[in-house]
DOVEX-953181 format. One line per 3 residues: number of its first residue (from 1); their letters; for each residue x, y, z of C-alpha. Coordinates in nm, 2 decimals, padded with zeros to 4 digits, m for minus. Layout:
% DOVEX-953181
NUM> a> X Y Z ~ ...
% end
This chain:
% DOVEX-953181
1> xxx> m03.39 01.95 m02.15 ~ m03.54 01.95 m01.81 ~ m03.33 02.03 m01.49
4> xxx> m03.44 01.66 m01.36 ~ m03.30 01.50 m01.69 ~ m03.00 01.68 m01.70
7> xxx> m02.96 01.58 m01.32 ~ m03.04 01.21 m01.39 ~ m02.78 01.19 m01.68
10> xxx> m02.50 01.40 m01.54 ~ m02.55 01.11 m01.20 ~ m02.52 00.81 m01.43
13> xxx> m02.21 00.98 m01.58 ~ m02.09 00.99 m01.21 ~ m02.13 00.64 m01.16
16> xxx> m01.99 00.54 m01.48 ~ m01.68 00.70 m01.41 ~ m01.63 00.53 m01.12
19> xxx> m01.72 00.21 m01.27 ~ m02.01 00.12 m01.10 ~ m02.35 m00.02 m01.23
22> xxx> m02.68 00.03 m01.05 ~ m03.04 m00.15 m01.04 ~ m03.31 00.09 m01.13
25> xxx> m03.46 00.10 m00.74 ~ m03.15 00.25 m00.63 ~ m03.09 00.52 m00.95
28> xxx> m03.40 00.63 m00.81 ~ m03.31 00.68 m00.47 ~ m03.03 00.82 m00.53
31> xxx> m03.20 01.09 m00.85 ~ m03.46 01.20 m00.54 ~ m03.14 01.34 m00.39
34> xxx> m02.87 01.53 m00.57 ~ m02.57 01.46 m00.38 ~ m02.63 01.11 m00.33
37> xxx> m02.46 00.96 m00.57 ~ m02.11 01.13 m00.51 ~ m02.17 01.00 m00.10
40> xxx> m02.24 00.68 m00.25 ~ m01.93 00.68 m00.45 ~ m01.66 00.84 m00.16
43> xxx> m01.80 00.59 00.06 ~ m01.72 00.26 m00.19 ~ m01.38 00.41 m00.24
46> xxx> m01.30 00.43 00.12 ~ m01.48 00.09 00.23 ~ m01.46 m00.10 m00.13
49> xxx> m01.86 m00.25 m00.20 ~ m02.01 m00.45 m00.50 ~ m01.99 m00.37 m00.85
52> xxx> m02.37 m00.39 m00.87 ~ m02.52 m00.16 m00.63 ~ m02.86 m00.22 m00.52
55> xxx> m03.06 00.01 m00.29 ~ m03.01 m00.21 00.03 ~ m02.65 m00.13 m00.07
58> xxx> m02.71 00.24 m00.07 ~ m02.87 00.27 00.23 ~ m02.67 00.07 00.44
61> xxx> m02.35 00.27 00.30 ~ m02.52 00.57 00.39 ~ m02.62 00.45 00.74
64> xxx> m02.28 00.34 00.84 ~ m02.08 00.61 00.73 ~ m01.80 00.45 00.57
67> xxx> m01.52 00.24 00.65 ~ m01.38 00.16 01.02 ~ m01.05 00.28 01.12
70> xxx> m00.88 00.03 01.37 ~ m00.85 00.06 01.74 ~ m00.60 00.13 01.95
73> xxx> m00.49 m00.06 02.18 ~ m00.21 00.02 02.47 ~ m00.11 m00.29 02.60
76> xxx> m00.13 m00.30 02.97 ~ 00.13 m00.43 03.25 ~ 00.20 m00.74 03.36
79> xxx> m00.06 m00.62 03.67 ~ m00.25 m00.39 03.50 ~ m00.57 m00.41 03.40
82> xxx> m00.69 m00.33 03.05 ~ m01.00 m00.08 02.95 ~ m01.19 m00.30 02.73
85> xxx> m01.27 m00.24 02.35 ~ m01.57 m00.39 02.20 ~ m01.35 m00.47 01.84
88> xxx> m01.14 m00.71 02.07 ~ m01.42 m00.92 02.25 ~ m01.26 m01.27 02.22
91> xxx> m01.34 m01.45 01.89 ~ m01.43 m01.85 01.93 ~ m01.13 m02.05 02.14
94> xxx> m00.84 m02.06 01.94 ~ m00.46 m02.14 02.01 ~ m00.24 m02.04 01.70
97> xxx> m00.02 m02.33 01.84 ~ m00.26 m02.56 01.76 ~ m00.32 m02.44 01.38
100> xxx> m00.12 m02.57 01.09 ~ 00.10 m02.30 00.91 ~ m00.04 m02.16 00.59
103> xxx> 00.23 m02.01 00.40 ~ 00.27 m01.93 00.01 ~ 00.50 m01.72 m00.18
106> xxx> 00.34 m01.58 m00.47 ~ 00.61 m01.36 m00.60 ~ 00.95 m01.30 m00.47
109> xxx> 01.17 m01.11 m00.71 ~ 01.51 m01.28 m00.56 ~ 01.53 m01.55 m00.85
112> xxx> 01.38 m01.36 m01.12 ~ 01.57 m01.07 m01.10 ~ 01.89 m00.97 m01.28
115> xxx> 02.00 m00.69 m01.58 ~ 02.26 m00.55 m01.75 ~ 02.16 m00.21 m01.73
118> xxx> 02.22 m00.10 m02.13 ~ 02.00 00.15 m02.27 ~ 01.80 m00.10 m02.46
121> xxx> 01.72 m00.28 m02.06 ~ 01.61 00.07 m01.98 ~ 01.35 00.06 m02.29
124> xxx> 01.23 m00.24 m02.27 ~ 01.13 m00.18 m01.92 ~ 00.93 00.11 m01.98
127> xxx> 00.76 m00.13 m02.25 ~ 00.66 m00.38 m02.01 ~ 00.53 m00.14 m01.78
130> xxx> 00.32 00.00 m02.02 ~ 00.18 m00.33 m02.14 ~ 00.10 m00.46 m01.80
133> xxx> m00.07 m00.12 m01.69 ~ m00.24 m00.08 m02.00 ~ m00.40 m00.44 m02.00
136> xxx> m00.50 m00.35 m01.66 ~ m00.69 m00.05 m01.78 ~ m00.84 m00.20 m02.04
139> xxx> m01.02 m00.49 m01.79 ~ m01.18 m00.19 m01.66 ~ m01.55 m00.18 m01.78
142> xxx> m01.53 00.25 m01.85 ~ m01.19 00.22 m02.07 ~ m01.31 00.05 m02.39
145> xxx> m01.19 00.13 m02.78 ~ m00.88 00.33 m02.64 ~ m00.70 00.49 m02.94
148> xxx> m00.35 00.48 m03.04 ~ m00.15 00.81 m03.02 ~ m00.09 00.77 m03.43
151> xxx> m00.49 00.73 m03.47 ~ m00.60 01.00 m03.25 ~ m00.59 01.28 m03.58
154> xxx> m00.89 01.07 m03.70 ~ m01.12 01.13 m03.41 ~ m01.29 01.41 m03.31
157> xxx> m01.34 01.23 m02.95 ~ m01.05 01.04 m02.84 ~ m00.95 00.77 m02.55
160> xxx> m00.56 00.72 m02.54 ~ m00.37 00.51 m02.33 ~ m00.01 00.64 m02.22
163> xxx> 00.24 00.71 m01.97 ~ 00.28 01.05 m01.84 ~ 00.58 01.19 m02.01
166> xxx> 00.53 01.55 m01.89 ~ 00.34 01.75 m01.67 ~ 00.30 02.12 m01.72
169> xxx> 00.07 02.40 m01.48 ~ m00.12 02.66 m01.68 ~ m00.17 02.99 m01.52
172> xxx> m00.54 02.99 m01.60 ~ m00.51 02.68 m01.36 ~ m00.51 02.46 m01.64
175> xxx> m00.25 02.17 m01.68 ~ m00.12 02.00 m02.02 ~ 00.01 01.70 m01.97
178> xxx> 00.20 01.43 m02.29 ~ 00.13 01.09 m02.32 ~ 00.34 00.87 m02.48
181> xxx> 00.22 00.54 m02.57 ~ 00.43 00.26 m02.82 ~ 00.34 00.48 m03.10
184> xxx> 00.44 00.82 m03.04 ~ 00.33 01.10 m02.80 ~ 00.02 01.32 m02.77
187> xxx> m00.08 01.67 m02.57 ~ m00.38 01.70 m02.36 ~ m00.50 02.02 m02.22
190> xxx> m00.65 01.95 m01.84 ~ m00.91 02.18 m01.81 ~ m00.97 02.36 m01.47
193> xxx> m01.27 02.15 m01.40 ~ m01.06 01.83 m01.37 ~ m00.77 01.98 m01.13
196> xxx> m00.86 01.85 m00.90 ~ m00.85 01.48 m01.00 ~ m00.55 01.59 m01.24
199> xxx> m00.37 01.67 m00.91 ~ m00.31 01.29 m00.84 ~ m00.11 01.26 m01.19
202> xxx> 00.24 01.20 m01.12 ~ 00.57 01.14 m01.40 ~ 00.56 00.78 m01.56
205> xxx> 00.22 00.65 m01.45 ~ 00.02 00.47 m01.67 ~ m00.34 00.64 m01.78
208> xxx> m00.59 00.67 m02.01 ~ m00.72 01.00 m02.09 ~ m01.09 01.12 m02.27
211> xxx> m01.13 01.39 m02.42 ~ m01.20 01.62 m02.75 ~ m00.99 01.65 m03.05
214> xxx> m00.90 02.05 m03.08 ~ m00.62 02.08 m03.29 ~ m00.31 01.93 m03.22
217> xxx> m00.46 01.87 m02.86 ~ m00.66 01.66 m02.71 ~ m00.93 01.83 m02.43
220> xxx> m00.98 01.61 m02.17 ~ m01.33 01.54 m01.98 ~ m01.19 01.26 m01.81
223> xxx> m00.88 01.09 m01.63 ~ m00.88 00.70 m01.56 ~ m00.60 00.57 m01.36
226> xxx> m00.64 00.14 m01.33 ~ m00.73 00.17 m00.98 ~ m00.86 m00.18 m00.74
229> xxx> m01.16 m00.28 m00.87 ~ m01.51 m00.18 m00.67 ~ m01.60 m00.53 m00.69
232> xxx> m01.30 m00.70 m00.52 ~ m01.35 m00.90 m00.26 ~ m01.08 m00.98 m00.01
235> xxx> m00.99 m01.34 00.09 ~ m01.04 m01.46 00.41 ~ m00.89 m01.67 00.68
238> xxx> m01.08 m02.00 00.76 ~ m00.95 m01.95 01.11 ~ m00.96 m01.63 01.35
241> xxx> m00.56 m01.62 01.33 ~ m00.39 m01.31 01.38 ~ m00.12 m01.16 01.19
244> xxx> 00.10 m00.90 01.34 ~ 00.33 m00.61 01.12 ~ 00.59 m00.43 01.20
247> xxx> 00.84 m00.27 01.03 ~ 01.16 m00.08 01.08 ~ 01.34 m00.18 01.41
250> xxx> 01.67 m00.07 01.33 ~ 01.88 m00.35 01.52 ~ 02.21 m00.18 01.60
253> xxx> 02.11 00.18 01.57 ~ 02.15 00.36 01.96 ~ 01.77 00.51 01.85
256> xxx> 01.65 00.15 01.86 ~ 01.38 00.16 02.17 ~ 01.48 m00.16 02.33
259> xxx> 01.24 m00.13 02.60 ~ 00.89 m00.08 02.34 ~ 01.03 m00.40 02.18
262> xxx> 01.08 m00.62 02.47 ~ 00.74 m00.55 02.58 ~ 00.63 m00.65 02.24
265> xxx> 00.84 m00.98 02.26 ~ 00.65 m01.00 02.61 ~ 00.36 m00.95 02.47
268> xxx> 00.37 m01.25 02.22 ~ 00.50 m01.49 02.49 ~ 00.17 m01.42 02.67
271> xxx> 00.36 m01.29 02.94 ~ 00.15 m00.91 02.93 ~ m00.19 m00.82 02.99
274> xxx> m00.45 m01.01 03.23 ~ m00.62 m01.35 03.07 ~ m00.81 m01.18 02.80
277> xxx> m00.52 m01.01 02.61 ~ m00.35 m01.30 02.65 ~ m00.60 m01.49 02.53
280> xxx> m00.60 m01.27 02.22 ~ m00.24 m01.37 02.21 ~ m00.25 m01.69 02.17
283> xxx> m00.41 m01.63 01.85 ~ m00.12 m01.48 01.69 ~ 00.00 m01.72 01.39
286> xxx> 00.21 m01.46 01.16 ~ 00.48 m01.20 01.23 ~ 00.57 m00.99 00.94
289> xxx> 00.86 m00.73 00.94 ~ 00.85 m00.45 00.63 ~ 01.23 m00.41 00.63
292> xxx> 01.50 m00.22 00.76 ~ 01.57 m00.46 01.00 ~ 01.93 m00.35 01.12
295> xxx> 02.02 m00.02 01.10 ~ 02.34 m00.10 00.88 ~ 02.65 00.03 00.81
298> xxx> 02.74 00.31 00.54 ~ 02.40 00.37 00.43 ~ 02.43 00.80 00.51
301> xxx> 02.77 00.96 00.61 ~ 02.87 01.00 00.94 ~ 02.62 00.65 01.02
304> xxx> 02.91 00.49 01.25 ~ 02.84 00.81 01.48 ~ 02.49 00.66 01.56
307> xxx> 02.58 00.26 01.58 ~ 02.55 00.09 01.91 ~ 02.66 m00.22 01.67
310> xxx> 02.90 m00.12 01.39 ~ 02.95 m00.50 01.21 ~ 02.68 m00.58 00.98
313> xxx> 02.68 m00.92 01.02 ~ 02.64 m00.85 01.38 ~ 02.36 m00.66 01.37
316> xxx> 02.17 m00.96 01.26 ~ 02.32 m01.15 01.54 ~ 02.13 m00.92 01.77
319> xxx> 01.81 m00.90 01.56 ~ 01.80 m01.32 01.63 ~ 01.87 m01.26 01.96
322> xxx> 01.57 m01.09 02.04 ~ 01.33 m01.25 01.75 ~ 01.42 m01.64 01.83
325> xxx> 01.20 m01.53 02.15 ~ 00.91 m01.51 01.96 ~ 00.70 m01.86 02.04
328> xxx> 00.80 m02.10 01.74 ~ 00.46 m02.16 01.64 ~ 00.44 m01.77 01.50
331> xxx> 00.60 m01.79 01.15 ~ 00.78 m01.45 01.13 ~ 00.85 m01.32 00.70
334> xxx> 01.09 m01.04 00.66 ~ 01.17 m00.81 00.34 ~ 01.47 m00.60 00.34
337> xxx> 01.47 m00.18 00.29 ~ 01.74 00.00 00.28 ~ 01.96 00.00 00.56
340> xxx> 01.96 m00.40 00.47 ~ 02.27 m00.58 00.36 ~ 02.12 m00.59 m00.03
343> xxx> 02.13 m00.39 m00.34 ~ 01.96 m00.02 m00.33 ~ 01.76 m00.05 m00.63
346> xxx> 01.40 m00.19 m00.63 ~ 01.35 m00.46 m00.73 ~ 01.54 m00.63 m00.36
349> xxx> 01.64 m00.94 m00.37 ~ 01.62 m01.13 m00.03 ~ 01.92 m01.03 00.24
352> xxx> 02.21 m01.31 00.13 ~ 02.29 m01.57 00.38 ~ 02.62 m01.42 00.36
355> xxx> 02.48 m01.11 00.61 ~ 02.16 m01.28 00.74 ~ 02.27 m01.58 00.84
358> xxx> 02.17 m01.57 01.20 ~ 01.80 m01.46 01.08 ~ 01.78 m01.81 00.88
361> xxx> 01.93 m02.02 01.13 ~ 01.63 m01.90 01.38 ~ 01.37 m01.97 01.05
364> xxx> 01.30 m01.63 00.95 ~ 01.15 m01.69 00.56 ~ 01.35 m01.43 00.44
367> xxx> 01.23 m01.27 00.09 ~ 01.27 m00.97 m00.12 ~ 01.13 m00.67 m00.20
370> xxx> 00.81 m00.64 m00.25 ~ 00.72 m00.97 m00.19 ~ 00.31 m01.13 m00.23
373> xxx> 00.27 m01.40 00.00 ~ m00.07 m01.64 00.15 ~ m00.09 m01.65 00.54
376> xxx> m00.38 m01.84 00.62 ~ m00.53 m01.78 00.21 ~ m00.48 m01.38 00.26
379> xxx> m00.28 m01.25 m00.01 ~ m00.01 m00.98 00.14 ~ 00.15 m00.75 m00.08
382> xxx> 00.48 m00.65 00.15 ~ 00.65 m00.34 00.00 ~ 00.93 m00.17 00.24
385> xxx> 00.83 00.17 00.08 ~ 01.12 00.39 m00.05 ~ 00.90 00.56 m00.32
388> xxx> 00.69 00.67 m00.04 ~ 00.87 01.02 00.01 ~ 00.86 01.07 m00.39
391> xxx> 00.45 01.01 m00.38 ~ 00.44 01.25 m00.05 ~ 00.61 01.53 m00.24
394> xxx> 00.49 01.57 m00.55 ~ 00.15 01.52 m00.42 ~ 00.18 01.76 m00.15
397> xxx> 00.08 01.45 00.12 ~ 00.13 01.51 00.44 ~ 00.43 01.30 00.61
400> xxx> 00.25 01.19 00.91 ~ m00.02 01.06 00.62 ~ 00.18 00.76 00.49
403> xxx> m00.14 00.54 00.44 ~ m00.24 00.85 00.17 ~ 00.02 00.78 m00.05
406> xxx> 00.03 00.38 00.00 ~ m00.31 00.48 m00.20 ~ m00.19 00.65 m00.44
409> xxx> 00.01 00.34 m00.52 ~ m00.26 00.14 m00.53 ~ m00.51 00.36 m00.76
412> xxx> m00.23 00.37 m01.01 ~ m00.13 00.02 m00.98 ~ 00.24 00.05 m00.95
415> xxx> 00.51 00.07 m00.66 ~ 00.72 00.31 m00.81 ~ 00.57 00.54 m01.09
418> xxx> 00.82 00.79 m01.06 ~ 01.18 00.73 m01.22 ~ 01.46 00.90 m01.09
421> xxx> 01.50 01.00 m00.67 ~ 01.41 00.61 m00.65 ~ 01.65 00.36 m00.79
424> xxx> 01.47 00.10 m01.01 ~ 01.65 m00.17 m01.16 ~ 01.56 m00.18 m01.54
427> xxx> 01.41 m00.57 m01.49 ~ 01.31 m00.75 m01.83 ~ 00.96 m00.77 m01.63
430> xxx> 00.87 m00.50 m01.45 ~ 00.82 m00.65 m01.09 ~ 00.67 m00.36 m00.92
433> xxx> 00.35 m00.35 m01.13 ~ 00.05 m00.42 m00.88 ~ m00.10 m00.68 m01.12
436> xxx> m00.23 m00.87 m00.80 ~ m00.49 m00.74 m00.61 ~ m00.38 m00.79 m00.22
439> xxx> m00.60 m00.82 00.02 ~ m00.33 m00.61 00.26 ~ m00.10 m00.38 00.17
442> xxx> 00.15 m00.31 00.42 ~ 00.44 m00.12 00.40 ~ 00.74 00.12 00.67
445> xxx> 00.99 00.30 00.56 ~ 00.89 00.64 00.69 ~ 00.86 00.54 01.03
448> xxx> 00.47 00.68 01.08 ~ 00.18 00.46 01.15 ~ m00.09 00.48 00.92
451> xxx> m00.39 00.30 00.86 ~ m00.69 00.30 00.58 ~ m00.92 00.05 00.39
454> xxx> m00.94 00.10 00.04 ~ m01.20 m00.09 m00.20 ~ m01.16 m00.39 00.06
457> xxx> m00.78 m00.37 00.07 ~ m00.61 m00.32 00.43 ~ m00.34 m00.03 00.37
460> xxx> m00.12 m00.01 00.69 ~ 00.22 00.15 00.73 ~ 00.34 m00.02 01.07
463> xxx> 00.56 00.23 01.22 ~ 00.91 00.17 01.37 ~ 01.12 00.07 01.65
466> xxx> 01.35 00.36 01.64 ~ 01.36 00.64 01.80 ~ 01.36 01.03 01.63
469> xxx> 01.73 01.07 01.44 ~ 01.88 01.39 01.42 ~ 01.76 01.39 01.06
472> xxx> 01.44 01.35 01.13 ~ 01.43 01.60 01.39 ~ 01.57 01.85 01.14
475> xxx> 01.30 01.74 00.89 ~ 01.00 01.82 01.13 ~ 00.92 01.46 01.13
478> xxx> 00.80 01.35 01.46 ~ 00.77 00.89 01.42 ~ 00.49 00.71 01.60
481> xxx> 00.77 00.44 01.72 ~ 00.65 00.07 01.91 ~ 00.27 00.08 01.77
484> xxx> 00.29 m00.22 01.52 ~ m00.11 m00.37 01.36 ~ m00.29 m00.69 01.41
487> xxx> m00.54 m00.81 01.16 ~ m00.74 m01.13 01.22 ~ m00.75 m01.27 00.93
490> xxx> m01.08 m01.42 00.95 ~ m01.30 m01.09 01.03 ~ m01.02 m00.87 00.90
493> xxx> m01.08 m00.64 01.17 ~ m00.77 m00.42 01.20 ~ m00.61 m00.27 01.58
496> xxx> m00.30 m00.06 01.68 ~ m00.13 m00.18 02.00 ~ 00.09 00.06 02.13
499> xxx> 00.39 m00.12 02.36 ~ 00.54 00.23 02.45 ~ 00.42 00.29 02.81
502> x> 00.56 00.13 03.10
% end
């Protein structure tokens, strides 16, 4: 076999993997260079592109370079002049006021949830999860014929579809990893040439392994995790309207930075910035808060030491205080985390009326978590994010990285893969399957901004409004507090303001 076959049909492989399909002009372009096709590929995943890729496509991914992070934006002084940023030149005349509301709950888990907890809830769980990741994998146009662990004796090549029971290192640098599936369970040797995609594998994710029958093994030359399709194609806004996230702001903590978010109420009232960013302003039709909206009360020991408001129900008074500010034309949607007066374990439902009253009296649409909602025909998947810190540890992610492992999420398809640090209520459907495709993913919880586009879907972590707690200060971890995101949802072009200068 010649070195320029073997090159052409270890590049198709490539692409096949990756589930991607090309037109014959662009195999070619991409055979008369060797590294092309893995450029081609890194850039899709960061920027998401077409299923079909044609050489136009090529060579403008390879021109542009990939995906563009957003701006940043520090919002000026009441005098002050702003620098101007080309991503913010002033899209056609709009007022938000002037624009009918258009709001949709997809999914909100505070009706459908509710369990007993038995062992037999706990199982049929897992079943459900399965099912739903599995069907997702098997859309996929690479995962085809997949094998049941019971059938797998009969095939010297073998594609099984399971959950990852167990993970094991090798000191050769090899992993072995079992699936189990509704059959039974399998072994499968990870060879050192896939550690490095084997790295991403975490506990109780759903996957669907290739490989080689060798003995009682299976040798795998491939891992497929469901993943957001190449082809999707996010939604957009007929309307420039901009949405604005922000999670986190701790009402009734003594870390919560008053001044940042009075600046940031300013900023909505159009009272900050000269007549362009206020311009801009007006434009702002959606307010949407990621949880952890109070700070609580019992949620760590020794919390009351680090309460400027120790009533719960008070801590929502002052949340309304400040948020019934905000013009009524911006519909403001709010999950809870958890510091929020509702159960620990994911799925949340809503914050009861009970605790949040004063949020509903000012119109908050208060839902649970996650929650997928339409603003404007966008599809928002809001997740507060307390898996987050199990994703960033056993990936070895970097804390200040949150967007990384909102990723990871997203590539398996699932909230919460890993059972056990997390609490996860054993729900009859398992709510925290991404079976949706948003078109933004937004998340807090760890109280870093963070900010990617993956496959076409807007991943931001929005911050906080809270200071560094002792805790945090003992961790290492330094917050990136008052710097929430705007997206217009018509060019979905994505920028960081920052509200913490004077």
């Amino acid at each position: 076999m010649t070195d320029a076959l073997q090159m052409a049909k270890r590049t198709v492989k490539e692409l096949l993997e990756a589930g991607l399909q090309v037109t014959p002009e662009a195999l070619s372009t991409m055979l008369a260079n060797p590294n092309l096709a893995s450029l081609v590929i890194s850039r899709i995943r960061d920027a998401g592109g077409a299923l079909v890729l044609t050489e136009d496509d090529i060579k403008k991914i390879v021109e542009e370079g990939g995906a563009q992070k957003a701006a940043s934006i520090n919002t000026p002084s009441k005098e002050e002049e702003p620098k101007a940023t080309p991503i913010l030149e002033l899209k056609p005349a709009l007022t938000a006021s002037e624009v009918d509301e258009e709001f949709e709950v997809v999914m909100d888990p505070t009706r459908v949830i509710g369990t007993s907890g038995t062992l037999d809830d706990f199982v049929n769980y897992f079943k459900d999860r399965y099912m739903r990741l599995s069907n997702l994998l098997l859309k996929r146009g690479d995962v085809k014929g997949a094998h049941k662990t019971s059938e797998v004796g009969k095939f010297k090549e073998a594609r099984v579809i399971g959950i990852v029971k167990e993970i094991s290192k090798v000191r050769s640098g090899s992993m072995t990893i079992e699936l189990e599936d509704l059959d039974g369970t399998v072994s499968v040797l990870i060879p050192v040439t896939l550690a490095d995609k084997a790295r991403n594998l975490m506990l109780d994710q759903v996957v669907c392994v290739e490989g080689k029958k060798n003995g009682s093994y299976i040798v795998a030359n491939n891992i497929i995790w469901p993943d957001i399709p190449f082809d999707h194609k996010p939604r957009r806004a007929n309307d420039p309207v901009i949405a604005v996230f922000i999670s986190d702001t701790h009402f009734g903590s003594k870390k919560f930075m008053e001044k940042p978010f009075v600046r940031f109420i300013e900023w909505l009232r159009g009272e900050r910035g000269d007549e362009k960013i206020r311009a801009l302003t007006k434009q702002v039709k959606y307010l949407v808060i990621g949880g952890d909206i109070v700070d609580g009360v019992g949620v760590y020991p020794d919390q009351e030491k680090e309460l400027a408001v120790e009533e719960l129900y008070t801590q929502y008074e002052v949340a309304a205080s400040y948020l019934e500010r905000i013009p009524d034309y911006v519909k403001i949607i709010a999950i809870p985390g958890g510091h929020d007066a509702t159960r620990q374990a994911l799925p949340q439902p809503a914050i009861p009326r009970e605790y949040g009253e004063p949020l509903y009296e000012i119109g908050v649409e208060v839902l649970g978590d996650p929650a997928y909602f339409k603003i404007h025909g966008v599809e928002v998947l809001c997740f507060h994010g307390d898996s987050l810190n199990d994703v960033m540890a056993t990936l070895s992610i970097d804390p200040h990285h949150p967007e990384k492992a909102m990723v990871e999420l997203l590539r398996g398809r699932h909230l919460a893969p890993i059972y056990g640090s997390t609490p996860i209520s054993p729900e009859p459907i398992d709510l925290l399957v991404i079976e949706r495709v948003p078109d933004v993913f937004h998340c807090g919880h760890l109280h870093v901004n963070g900010q990617e586009n993956y496959r076409g879907v807007v991943v931001i972590n929005s911050g906080t409004f809270q200071d560094q707690t002792d805790y945090q200060r003992s961790m290492g971890l330094t917050p990136t507090p008052g710097r929430p995101y705007i997206i217009n949802l018509k060019d979905f072009w994505v920028a960081q303001l920052d509200f913490t200068g004077d």
